[in-house]
N, C-alpha and C positions, 0 to 999 in steps of 0.2 A: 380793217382786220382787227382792230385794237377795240373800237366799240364793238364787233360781233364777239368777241372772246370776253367782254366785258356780260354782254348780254348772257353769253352760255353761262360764265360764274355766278351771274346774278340768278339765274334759273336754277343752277342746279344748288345754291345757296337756299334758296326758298322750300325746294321740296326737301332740304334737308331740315331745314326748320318746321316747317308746316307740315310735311308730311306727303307722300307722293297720292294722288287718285287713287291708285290700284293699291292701294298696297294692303288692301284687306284680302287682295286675290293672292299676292306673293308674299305673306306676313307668316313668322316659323307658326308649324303647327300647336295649337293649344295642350296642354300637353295632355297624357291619355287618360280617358273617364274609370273608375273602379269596375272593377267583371260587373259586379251589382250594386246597381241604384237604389235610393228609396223610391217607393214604387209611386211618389206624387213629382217628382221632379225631372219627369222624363219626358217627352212627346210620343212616345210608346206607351208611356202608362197604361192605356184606358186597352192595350192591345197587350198587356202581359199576362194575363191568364190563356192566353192560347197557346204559350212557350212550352214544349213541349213532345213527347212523343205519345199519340193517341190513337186507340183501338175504335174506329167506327164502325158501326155492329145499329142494327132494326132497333128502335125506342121499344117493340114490345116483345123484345129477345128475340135469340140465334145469334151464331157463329158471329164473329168481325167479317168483314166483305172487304174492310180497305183500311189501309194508315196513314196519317195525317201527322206530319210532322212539324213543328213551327220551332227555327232557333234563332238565334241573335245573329247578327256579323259583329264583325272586331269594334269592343268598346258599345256595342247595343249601338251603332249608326244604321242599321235596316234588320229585316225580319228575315231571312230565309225561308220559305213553305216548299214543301213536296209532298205526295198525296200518291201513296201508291194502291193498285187493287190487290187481294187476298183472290185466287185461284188453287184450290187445292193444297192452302199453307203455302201457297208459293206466290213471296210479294211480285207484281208487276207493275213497275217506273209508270206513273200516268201523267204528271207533271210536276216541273219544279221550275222555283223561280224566285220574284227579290220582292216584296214589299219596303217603300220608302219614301221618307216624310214628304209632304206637298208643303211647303212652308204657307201658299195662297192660298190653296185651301181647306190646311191645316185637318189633312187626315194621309190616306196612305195611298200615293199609286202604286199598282200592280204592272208587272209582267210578268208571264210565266212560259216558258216552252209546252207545249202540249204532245204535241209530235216528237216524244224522247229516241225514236229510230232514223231521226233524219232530220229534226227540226222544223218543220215544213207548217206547223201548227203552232199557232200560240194564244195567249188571252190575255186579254191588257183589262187595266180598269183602275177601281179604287175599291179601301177598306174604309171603312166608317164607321163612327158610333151614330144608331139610331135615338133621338131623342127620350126611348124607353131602355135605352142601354144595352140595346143587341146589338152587337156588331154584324156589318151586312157587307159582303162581299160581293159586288157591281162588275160583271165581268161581259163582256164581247169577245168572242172566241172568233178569230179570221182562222178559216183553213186554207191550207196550200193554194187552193184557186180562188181565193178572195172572196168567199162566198165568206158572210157571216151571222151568229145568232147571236142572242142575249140570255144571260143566265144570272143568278139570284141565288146565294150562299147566306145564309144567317147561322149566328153564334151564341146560346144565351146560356150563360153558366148560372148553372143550379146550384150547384154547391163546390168545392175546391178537385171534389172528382168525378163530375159529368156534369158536360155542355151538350145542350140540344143541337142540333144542326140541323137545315133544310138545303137540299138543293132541289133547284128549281129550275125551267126555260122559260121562257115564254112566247106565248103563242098567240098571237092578234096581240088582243089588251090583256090576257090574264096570266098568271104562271101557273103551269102543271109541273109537276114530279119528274123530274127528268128523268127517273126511273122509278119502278113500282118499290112504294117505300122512302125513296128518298126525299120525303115530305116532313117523315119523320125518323129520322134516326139521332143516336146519343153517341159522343166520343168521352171513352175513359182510358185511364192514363195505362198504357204498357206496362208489364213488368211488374 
């Protein structure tokens, strides 16, 4: 009894001194980051020009079609997106969802709801910077019965108020338009 009570003080002596395993998992929270960083000290960085609310409208004019939102969560720890369509000036919910950091492979996974009346749709993936600096959005859309496709988002800021944008599917080996136009359209800022 006297040695096993000697052994538990010896134990819990030790992880007092040295430190427990876990305890980067149970260690108090660091404490909280400024609302705003400098824009090179982030793991977001390379993903902060899309912050924002954005009018997506045809690269060769006409009306907006859809809005494209991108915001921070508490302290800039993930990205928030939602992406609604323009109907007669009236937004309609298309998807929203969380981008957040991949520490391994140091860009962004995706989820997003697609099916905003039931949930039943969604699209997982990742954000990236392409080595020419467009950010590329890699998405797999599973619908409700498991059936799924693959789609191709790119991002290329022109100047502080408009970024090119393509969406794409594809089809065999190639990607088409996933709709007429959206090969080429441009997002500018709301408001």
């Amino acid at each position: 009894m006297m040695r096993s009570m000697r052994n538990a003080l010896a134990t819990l002596c030790s992880l007092l001194a040295f430190g427990c395993a876990t305890a980067p998992f149970h260690a108090p929270p660091a404490p909280a980051a400024p609302a705003a960083r400098a824009t090179g000290d982030s793991v977001y960085a390379p993903y902060r020009f899309l912050v924002g609310e954005w009018n997506v409208s045809p690269a060769d004019g006409g009306p907006a079609a859809g809005i494209v939102r991108f915001r921070w969560g508490p302290n800039e720890s993930y990205l928030w997106l939602a992406v609604a369509t323009l109907a007669n000036g009236r937004e309609e919910p298309h998807l929203e969802g969380m981008l957040m950091w991949n520490g391994a492979r140091k860009d962004l996974d995706m989820l997003v709801a697609l099916d905003l009346n039931g949930g039943r749709a969604q699209e997982q993936g990742r954000l990236y910077v392409d080595r020419d600096g467009t950010v590329v959005r890699e998405i797999t859309l599973i619908d409700a019965k498991g059936a799924s496709a693959r789609f191709r988002q790119t991002f290329t800021r022109e100047s502080e108020r408009r970024v090119l944008t393509s969406v794409m599917r594809q089809q065999g080996e190639a990607w088409v338009a996933t709709f007429p136009g959206s090969d080429r359209l441009v997002m500018t800022p709301r408001g």
